[in-house]
N, C-alpha and C positions, 0 to 999 in steps of 0.2 A: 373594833371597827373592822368591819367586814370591805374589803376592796374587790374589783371586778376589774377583768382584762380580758377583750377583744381579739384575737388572730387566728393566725395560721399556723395548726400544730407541724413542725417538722421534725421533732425529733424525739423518740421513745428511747428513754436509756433498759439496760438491763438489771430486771427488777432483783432487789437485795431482800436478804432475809437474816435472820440470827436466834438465838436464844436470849430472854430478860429477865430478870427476877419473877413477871409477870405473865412469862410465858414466850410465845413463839412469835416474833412480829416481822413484819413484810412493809417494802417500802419502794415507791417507785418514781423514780423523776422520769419528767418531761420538760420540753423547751417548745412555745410558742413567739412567734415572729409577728410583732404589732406595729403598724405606722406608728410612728411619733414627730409630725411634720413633717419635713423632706424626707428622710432617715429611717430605714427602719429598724428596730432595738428589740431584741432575744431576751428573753429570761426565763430561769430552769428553775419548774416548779414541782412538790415533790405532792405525792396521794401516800395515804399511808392504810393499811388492815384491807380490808375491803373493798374499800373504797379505788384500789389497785385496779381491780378489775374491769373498771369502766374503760382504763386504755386498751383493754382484750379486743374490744369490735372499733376502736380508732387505728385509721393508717396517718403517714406524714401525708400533709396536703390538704389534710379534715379541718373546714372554720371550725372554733371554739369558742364557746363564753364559758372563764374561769372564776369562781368565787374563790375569794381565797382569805387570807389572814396573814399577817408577818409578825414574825417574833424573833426579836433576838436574846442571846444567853452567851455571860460571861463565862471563861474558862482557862484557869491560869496567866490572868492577865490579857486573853484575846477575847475577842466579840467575833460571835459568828451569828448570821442571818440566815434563816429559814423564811421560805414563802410555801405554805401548806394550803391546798387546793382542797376546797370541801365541797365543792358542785363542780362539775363540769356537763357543757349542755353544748351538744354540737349543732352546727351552722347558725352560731351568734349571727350577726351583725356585721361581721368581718368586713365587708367592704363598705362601710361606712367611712365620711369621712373622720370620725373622729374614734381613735381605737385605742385610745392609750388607756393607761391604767385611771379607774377612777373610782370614788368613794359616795357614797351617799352621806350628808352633811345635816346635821338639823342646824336651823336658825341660831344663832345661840340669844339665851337670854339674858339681861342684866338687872342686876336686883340694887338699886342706889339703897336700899333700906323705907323706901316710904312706898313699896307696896306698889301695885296696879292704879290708885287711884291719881287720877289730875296727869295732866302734864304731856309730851307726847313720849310714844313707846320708842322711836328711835333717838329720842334722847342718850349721851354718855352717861355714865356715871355718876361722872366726877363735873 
């Protein structure tokens, strides 16, 4: 599930690098600033290989629309969370009012086992 997020980039961390089994990889957070009703809420999202380089021609202050994905991964009994950004597209929407994090949803569908036919489709289940 692909998530999208609305704001105001403010802050470019300083990009990391290392050696992996698979080679040489690069990785670089950012934090954008989105309304979330009265309030507004910060989250630090990370680009990773190539993908790096789109924050080269962003300064702090640039509207953003972020595509992203979250994943988390156990490790020694802790949970740790990743939000990895695979689009970024400047001067989203930003000042709309509604900027918070959101998902694109299908309908979902319900199968009682008697098929499409008779009945109506917002029917339960059970």
């Amino acid at each position: 599930m692909a998530l999208e997020i609305t704001g105001k980039l403010t802050q470019i961390l300083p990009m990391e690098s290392g050696e992996g089994k698979n080679g040489t990889w690069k990785k670089q957070y950012f934090v954008i600033e989105y309304m979330d009703g009265q309030y507004p809420k910060k989250v630090c999202i990370q680009l990773w290989g190539d993908k790096t380089d789109i924050l080269k021609s962003l300064q702090p202050g640039t509207d953003v629309k972020v595509a992203f994905n979250v994943e988390s991964r156990e490790y020694n009994g802790r949970w740790y969370t990743d939000v990895k950004a695979w689009r970024v597209e400047v001067g989203g929407s930003a000042s709309s009012s509604s900027s918070a994090p959101s998902a694109a949803f299908a309908e979902p569908s319900y199968d009682n086992g008697a098929g499409s036919s008779g009945g109506n489709d917002n029917d339960l289940p059970f």
